[in-house]
C-alpha positions as CSV (number, residue, x, y, z in Angstrom):
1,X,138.1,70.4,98.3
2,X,139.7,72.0,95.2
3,X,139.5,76.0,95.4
4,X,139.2,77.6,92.4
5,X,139.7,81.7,93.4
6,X,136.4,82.8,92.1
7,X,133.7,85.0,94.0
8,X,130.3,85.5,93.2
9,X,128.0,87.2,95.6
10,X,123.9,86.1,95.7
11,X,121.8,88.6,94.7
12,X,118.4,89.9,96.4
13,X,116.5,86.6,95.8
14,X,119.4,84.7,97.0
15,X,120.5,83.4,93.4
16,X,124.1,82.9,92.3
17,X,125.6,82.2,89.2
18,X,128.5,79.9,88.0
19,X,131.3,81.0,85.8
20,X,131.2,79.8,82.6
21,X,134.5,77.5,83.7
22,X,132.6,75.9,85.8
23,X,129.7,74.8,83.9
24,X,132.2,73.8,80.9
25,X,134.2,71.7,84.0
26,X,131.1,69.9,84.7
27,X,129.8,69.5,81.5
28,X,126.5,71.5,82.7
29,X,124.2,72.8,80.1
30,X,121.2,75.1,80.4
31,X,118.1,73.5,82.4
32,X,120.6,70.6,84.4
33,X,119.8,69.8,87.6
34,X,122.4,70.1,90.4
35,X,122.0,68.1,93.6
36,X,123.1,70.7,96.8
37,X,123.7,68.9,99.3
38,X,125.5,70.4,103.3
39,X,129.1,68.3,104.2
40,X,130.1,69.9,107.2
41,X,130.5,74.1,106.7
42,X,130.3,73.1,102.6
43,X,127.5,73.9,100.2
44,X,127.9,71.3,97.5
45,X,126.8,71.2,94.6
46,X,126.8,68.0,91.9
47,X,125.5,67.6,88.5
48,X,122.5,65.5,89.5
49,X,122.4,62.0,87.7
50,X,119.5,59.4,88.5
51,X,119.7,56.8,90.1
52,X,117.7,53.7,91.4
53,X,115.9,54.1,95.0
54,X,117.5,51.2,96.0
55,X,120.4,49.8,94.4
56,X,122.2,53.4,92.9
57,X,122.2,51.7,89.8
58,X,122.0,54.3,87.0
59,X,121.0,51.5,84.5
60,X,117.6,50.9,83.0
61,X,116.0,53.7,84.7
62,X,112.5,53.5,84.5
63,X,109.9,56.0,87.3
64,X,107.6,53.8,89.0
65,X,105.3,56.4,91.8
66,X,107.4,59.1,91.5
67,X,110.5,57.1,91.8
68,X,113.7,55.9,89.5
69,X,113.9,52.0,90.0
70,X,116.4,50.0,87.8
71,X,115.3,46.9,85.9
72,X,116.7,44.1,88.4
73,X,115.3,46.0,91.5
74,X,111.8,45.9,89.7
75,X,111.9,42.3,88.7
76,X,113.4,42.1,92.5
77,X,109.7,44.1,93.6
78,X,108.1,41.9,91.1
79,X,109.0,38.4,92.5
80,X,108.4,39.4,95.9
81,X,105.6,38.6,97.9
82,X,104.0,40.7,100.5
């Protein structure tokens, strides 16, 4: 994991704020989602990108119920019988 040398402390509601380097590093604009996510001892934290329930496609993205399902996983539901 890269370092980068920069502190930030949370304040009383537990919020933190990311350098401006940062966001501009990850191409984050106001109102992106981030994914956090615990590896190990790590908070990390990823520009969140959808992605199909099933496959991880992020292609033809369309919410069926709540969830992101790409278009050859829905034909895929589609043709399947239950």
């Amino acid at each position: 994991m890269k370092r980068t040398g920069m502190i930030r402390q949370l304040d009383e509601l537990g919020r933190l704020t990311l350098p401006i380097e940062l966001r501009r590093s990850m191409d984050l604009s106001q109102h992106d989602a981030l994914e956090i996510t615990l590896e190990n001892d790590a908070i990390v934290l990823r520009k969140y990108e959808p992605n199909c329930i099933f496959c991880g496609s992020m292609r033809d993205l369309r919410t069926l119920r709540g969830k992101q399902v790409c278009r050859s996983c829905r034909e895929a539901l589609r043709d399947e019988e239950f």
